[in-house]
C-alpha positions in Angstrom: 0.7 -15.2 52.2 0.3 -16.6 55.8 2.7 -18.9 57.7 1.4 -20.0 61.0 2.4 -22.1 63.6 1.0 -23.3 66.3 0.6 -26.6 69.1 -0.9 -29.2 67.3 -3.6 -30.5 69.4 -2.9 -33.8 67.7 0.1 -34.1 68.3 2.2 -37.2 70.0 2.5 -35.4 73.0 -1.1 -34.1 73.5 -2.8 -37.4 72.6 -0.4 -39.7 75.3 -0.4 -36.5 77.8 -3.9 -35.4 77.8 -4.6 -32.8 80.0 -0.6 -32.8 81.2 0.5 -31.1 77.9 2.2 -28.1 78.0 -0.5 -27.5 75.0 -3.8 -26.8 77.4 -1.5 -25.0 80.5 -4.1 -22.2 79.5 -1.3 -19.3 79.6 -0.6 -18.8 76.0 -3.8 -20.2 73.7 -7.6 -20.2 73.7 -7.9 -22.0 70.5 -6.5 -25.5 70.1 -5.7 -26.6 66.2 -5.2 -30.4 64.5 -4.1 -29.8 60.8 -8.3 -30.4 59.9 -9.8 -27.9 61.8 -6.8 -25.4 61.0 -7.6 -25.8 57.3 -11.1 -24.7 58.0 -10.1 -22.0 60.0 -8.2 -20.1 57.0 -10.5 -21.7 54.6 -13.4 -19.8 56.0 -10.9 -16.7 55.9 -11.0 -17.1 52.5 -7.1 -18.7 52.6 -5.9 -21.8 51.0 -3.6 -24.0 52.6 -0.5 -24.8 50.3 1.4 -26.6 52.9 1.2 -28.1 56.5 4.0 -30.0 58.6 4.5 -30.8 62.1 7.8 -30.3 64.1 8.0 -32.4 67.3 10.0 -30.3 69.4 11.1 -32.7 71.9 10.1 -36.1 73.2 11.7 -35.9 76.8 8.1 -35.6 78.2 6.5 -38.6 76.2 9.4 -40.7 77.5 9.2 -39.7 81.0 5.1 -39.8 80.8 5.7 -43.5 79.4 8.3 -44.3 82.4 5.4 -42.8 85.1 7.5 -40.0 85.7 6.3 -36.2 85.5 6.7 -35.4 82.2 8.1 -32.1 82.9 10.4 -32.5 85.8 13.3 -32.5 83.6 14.9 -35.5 85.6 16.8 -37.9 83.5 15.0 -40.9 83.1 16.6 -44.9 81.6 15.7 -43.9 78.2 17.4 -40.6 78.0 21.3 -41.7 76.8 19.0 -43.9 74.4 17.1 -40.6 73.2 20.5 -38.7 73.3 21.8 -41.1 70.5 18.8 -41.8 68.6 15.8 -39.3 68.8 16.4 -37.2 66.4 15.3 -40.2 63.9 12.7 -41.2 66.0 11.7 -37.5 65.6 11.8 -37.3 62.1 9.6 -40.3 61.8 6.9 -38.4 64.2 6.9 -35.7 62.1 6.5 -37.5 59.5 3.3 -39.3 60.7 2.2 -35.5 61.1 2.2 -36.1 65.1 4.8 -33.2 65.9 3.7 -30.9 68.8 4.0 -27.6 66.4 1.8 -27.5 63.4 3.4 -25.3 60.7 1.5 -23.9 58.3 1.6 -21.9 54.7 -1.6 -20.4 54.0 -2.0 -18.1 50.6 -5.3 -16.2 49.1 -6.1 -18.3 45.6 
């Protein structure tokens, strides 16, 4: 059994972002993963996927990308009381959609 997780490179963040995602700061990955190419990854490993899911993590930097501000400034921008209150729905639904900045996956040998 295998449980991996990693940035999802097809995430919400990554695909507004681009190049500003924490994802591709080049200190911590060489390989980039969306849920497809992760699949094939362990599939040619000779590993199954039983299970992927995303987990968004936070969407401060979308919001403050979106309001032309640096993304990771951590500066409170007009949205945030309205992310305070409500974001953790709006995260659910992103993970949901499978656009959650951490893929999360279970892996098993058939």
């Amino acid at each position: 059994v295998l449980y991996v997780i990693v940035p999802n490179v097809d995430s919400l963040a990554c695909n507004l972002l681009g190049a500003q995602a924490r994802t591709f700061d080049g200190r911590n990955h060489l390989v980039y993963f969306s849920a497809a190419t992760l699949a094939d990854s362990l599939g040619r490993a000779g590993l199954e996927v039983v299970r992927t899911s995303t987990r968004v993590g936070s969407l401060e930097p979308v919001f403050a990308h979106a309001a032309g501000r640096d993304p990771y400034a951590g500066e409170e921008h007009p949205l945030s009381p309205w992310l305070a209150a409500h974001g953790g729905e709006l995260e659910r639904e992103v993970e949901r959609a499978g656009l959650g900045y951490k893929l999360h996956c279970l892996a098993t040998r058939p």
